[in-house]
Structure formats: C-alpha cells, structure tokens
C-alpha positions as CSV (number, residue, x, y, z in Angstrom):
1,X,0.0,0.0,0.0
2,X,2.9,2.2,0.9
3,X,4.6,2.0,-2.3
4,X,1.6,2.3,-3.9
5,X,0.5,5.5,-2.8
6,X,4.6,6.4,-3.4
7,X,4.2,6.1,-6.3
8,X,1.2,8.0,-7.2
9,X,2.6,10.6,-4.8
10,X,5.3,10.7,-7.6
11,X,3.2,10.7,-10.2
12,X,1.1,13.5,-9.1
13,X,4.2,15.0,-8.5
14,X,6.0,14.7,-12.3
15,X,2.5,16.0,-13.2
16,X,2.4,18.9,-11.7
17,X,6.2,19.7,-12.6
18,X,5.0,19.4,-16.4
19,X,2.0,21.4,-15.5
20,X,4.0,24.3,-14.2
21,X,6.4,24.1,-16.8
22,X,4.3,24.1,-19.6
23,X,2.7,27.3,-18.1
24,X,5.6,29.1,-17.8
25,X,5.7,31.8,-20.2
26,X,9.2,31.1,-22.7
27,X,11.1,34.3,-22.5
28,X,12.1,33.6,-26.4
29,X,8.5,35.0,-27.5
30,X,9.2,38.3,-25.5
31,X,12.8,39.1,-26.3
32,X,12.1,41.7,-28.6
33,X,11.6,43.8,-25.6
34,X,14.9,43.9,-24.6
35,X,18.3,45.2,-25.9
36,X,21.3,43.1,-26.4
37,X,23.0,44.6,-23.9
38,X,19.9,43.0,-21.3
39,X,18.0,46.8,-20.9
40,X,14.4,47.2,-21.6
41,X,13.6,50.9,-24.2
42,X,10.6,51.6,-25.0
43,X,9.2,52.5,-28.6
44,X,5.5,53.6,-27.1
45,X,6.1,57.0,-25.6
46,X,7.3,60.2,-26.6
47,X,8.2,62.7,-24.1
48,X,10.0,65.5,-26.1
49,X,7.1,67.9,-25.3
50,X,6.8,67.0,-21.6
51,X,7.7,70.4,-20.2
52,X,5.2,71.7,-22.0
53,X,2.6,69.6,-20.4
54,X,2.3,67.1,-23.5
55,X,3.0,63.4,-23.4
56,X,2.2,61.3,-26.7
57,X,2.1,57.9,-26.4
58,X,0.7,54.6,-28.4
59,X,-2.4,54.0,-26.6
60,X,-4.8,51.7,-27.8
61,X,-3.1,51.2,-31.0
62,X,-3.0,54.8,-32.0
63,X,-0.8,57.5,-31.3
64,X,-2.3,60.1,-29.3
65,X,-1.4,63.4,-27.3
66,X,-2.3,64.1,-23.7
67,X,-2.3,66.8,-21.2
68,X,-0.1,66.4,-18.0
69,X,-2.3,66.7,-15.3
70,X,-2.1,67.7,-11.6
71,X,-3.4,65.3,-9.1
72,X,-5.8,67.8,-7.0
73,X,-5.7,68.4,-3.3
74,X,-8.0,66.5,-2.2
75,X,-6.0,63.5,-3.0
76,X,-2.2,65.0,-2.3
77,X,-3.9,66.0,1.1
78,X,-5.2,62.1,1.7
79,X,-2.5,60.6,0.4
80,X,0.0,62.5,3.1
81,X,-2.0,62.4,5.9
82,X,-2.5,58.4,4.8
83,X,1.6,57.9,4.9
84,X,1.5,60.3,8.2
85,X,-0.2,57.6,9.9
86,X,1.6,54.6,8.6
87,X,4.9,56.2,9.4
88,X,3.4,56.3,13.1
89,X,2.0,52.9,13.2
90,X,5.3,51.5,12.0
91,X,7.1,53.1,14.9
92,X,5.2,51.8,17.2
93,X,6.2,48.2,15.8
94,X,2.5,47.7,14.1
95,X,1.9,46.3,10.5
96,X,1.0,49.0,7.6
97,X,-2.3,48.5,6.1
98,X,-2.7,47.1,2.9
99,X,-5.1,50.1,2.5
100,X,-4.5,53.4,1.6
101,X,-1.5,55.6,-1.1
102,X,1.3,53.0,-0.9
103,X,-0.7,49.8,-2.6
104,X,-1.8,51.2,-6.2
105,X,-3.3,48.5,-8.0
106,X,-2.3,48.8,-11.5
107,X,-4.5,47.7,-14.0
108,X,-3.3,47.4,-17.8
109,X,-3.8,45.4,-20.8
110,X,-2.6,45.0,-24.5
111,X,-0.5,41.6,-24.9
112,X,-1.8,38.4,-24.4
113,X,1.3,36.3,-21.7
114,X,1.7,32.9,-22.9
115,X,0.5,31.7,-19.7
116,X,-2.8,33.4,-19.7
117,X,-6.1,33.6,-21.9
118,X,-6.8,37.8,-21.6
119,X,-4.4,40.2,-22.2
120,X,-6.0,42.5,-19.0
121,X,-3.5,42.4,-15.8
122,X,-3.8,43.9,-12.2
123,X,-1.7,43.9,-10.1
124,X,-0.7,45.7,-6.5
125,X,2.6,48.0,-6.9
126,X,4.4,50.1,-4.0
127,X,3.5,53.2,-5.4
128,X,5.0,57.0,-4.4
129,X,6.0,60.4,-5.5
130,X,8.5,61.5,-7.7
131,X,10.3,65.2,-6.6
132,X,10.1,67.9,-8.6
133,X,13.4,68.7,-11.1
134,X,15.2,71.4,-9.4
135,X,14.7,69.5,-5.7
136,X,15.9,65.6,-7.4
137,X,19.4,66.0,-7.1
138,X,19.2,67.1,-3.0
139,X,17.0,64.6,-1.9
140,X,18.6,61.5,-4.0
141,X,22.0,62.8,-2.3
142,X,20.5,63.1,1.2
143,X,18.9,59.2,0.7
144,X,22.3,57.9,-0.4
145,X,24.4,59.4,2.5
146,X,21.4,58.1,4.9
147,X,21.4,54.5,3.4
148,X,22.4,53.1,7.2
149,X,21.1,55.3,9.4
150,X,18.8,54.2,12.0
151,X,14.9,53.7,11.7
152,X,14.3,56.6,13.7
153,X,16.0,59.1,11.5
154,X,14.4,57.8,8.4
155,X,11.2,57.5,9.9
156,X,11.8,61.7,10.6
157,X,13.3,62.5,7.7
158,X,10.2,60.8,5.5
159,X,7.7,62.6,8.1
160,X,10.0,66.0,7.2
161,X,9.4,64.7,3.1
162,X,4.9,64.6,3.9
163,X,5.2,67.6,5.7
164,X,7.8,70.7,5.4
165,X,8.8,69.4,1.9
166,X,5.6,68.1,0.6
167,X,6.0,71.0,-2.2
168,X,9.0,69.6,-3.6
169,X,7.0,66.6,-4.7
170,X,5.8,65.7,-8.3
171,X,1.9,66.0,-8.3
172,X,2.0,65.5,-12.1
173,X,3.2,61.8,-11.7
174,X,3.5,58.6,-9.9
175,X,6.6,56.4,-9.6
176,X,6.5,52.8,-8.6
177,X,9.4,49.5,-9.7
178,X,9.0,46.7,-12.2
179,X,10.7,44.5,-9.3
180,X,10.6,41.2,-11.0
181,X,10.9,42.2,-14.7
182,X,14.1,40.8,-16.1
183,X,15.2,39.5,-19.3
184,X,14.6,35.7,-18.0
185,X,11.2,36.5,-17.0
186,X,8.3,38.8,-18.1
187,X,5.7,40.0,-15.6
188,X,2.6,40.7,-17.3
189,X,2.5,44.6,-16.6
190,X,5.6,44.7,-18.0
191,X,4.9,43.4,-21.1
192,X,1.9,45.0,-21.3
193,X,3.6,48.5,-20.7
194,X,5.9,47.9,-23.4
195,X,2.9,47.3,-25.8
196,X,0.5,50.1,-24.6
197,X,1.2,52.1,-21.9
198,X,-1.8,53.6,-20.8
199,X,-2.9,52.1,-17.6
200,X,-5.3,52.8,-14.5
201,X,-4.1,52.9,-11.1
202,X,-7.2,52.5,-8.0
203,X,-6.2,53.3,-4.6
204,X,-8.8,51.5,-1.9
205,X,-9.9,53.1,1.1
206,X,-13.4,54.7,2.0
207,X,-11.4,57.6,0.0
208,X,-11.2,55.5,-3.3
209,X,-9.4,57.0,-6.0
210,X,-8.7,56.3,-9.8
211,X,-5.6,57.6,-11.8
212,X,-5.2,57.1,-15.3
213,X,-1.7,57.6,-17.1
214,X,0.7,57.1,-19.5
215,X,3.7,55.1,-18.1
216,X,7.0,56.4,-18.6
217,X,9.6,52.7,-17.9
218,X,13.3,53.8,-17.3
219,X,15.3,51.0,-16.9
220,X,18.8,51.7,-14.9
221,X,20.6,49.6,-17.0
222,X,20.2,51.4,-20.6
223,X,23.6,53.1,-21.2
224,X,21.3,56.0,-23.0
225,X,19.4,57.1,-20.2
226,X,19.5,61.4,-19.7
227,X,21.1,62.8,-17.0
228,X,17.6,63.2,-15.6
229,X,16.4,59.8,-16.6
230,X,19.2,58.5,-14.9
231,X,18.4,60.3,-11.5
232,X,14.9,59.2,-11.6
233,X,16.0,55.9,-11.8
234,X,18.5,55.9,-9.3
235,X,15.7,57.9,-6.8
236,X,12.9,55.7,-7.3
237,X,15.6,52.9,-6.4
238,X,17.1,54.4,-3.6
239,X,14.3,55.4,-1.6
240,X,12.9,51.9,-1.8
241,X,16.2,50.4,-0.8
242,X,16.0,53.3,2.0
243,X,13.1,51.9,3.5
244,X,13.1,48.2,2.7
245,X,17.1,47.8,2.8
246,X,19.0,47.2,-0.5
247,X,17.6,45.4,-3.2
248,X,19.9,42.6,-5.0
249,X,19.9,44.8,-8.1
250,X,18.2,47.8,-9.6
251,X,14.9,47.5,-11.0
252,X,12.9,48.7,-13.9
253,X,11.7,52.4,-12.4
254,X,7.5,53.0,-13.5
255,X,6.8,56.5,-13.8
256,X,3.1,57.1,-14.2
257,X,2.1,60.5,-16.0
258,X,-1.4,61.4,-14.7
259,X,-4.0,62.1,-17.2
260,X,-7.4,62.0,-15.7
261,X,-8.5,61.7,-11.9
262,X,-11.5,60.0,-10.4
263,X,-13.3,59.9,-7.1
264,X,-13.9,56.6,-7.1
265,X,-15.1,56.8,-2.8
266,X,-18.3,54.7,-2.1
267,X,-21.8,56.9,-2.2
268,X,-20.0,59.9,-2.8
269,X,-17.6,59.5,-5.7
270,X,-19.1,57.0,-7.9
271,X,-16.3,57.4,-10.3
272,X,-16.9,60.5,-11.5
273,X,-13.6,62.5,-13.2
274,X,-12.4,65.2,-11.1
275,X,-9.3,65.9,-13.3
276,X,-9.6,67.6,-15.4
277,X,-13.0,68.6,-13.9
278,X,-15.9,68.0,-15.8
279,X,-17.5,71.2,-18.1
C-alpha cells in the first residue's frame, strides 16, 4: 500500500512539474523587448514635449497626445495624511495597512502572456512620488548618504518629506518598480507596458481614488538614459532600498504620468472624473 500511494505521490508529482512548466511563459516570445546589452527601451512613448505639459504615447493602437495633469488636493492631502499615519503605526512596531497611497493597484492590458487567456492584468505596486526637477538632485544625495542610518531618523526624515517638503514633490506623476521584470522572466504589466502604456491605477480606502496615465519605464541599465532619466532611476531605487534595505539589483523604475482623476469613494464619488474637472 505504501509503495503504492509512493508512487502515485510521484506521479502526481512529475505531473504537476509538467504542468507548471508548460505554463511558464518562454522568454524567447518576449525578447524583442529587450536590448542586447539585457536593458528594456521603450518604442510607445514620446516625451519630447513634456515640459510643455504634453505626453504622446501609443495607446490603444494609435498614437495620441495628452495633457499632463495635476493630481488635486484632495487626493495630495489624503495621500500624506495616509503615509503620516503609517509612518506612526510602523514606529510603534505595528503592521502597515494594505489600504490606503502606498498599494496602487495597477490595471493594464494589451499583450496576451503565454500563460494566460486575456491580455488585462492587475496587479498591486508600492506606489510614491517622484520630486520635482530642481529639488531631485538634493534629496537622492541626502537618501544615499542616509542609506544606514537608524529607523528613527528615516522615519523623521520621510515625516519631514509629507510635511515641510511636501512641495518639492511631483503631483504630475506617480513612480512605482518593475521589481521582478528581467530578461529571463516577463511579468505581465511589464509586457503589457511595453505594448500600450496607458494604464489605470485605483487606490482603496473609504477615499477610493482612480488615476489614469501614461507610463513612462526607465530601466537603470540602458547606457542611454538622460542625466535626468538616470536620476529618476537611481531615486525611485534608492528610496525603496532606504526603506526596505538594499535590493539585489536595480529594477525597472515605473513612472506614471497622470491624465485624468476619479473619485472613485463609495456613495460619494461613484467614479466620476475630477481631473480635469468635468464642463
């Protein structure tokens, strides 16, 4: 009996091996999106009109210009006082909620992963802010010299970031990582990026919020990143590795251009746009 139920132990086992092999996605169909060198570029976005307010980007299957917009008050104001109140919990050795402006949930769609039968994806990204130009190159320097410091100083100096210097951040765009994209293995929000890179970003609390944007990937590895490129990269890096500790290597920096807002809060909102505001 023992050997028996061995052996259909083993069985089962080789089975399911197949199984998840055969639903592995082979990285052969998806190496177009990568360089020789091993760096992701991508061909869907143009940002030469950005400090004008313009992004153009392949969306849908057609190229298309949008206006840059700023994420209004209402949500900057949440989305601090949110982070204000993690920051405490976490000093007081509790467990941040899965709730609330760190978890975006990032919802995008236009290739089909071998493994799959819809080209749609969601998935939950650490999501954050991005400082504003002139302010980049101070506050990557002061997160690089404060790489080992102790928790209580980074838990003030991020309290001093939502606070004092919550006007040197971005509210034009969102920054998040592509932690697991790599030439040996395609997420699907990757891939989708790379094909269209419009996506929506929801936010749940009982203040539910939508963001829709064009995504902007910058991969630290591309030897033709711009000086400003390459600081957003290193940024969006660093303050993760600040928080979390250092990562084995750099990963794929997200930066999400808002288009359009919604007030997606329950009875309230209903998901109606809010930016831009409606005639």
């Amino acid at each position: 009996m023992r050997t028996t139920i061995a052996l259909s132990l083993a069985a089962l086992s080789a089975a399911a091996a197949i199984a998840i092999a055969q639903e592995r996605p082979s990285m052969k169909t998806y190496a177009r999106f990568w360089q020789q060198g091993g760096y992701c570029r991508q061909d869907n976005v143009d940002l030469k009109k950005l400090d004008q307010g313009i992004v153009r980007a392949k969306v849908e299957g057609k190229w298309r210009q949008f206006a840059v917009q700023r994420l209004s008050d209402k949500f900057m104001q949440w989305n601090f006082r949110e982070r204000l109140k993690t920051i405490e919990v976490l000093k007081k050795g509790g467990m941040p909620s899965f709730a609330g402006p760190h978890s975006g949930m990032v919802a995008s769609h236009g290739r089909r992963r071998e493994d799959g039968q819809f080209a749609i994806n969601n998935a939950v990204k650490g999501m954050g802010f991005l400082p504003v130009k002139e302010h980049l190159p101070e506050l990557l320097a002061e997160i690089r010299a404060a790489a080992d410091s102790s928790e209580e100083y980074k838990f003030a100096w991020l309290t001093k970031l939502y606070t004092e210097r919550k006007d040197w951040l971005d509210d034009t765009k969102l920054a998040s990582l592509e932690l697991y994209a790599t030439p040996e293995f395609a997420t699907h929000t990757f891939l989708n990026q790379m094909t269209d890179p419009g996506v929506s970003i929801v936010f749940l609390d009982m203040l539910s919020f939508e963001a829709r944007a064009v995504t902007q990937l910058i991969d630290p590895r591309d030897p033709g990143l711009s000086g400003n490129d390459r600081q957003v990269a290193d940024y969006v890096n660093g303050i993760h590795d600040f928080f979390h500790g250092a990562a084995p290597r750099p990963s794929i920096v997200a930066v999400y251009h808002v288009i359009e807002l919604y007030d997606n809060s329950p009875g309230r909102g209903r998901g109606v746009r809010v930016v831009p505001p409606l005639p």
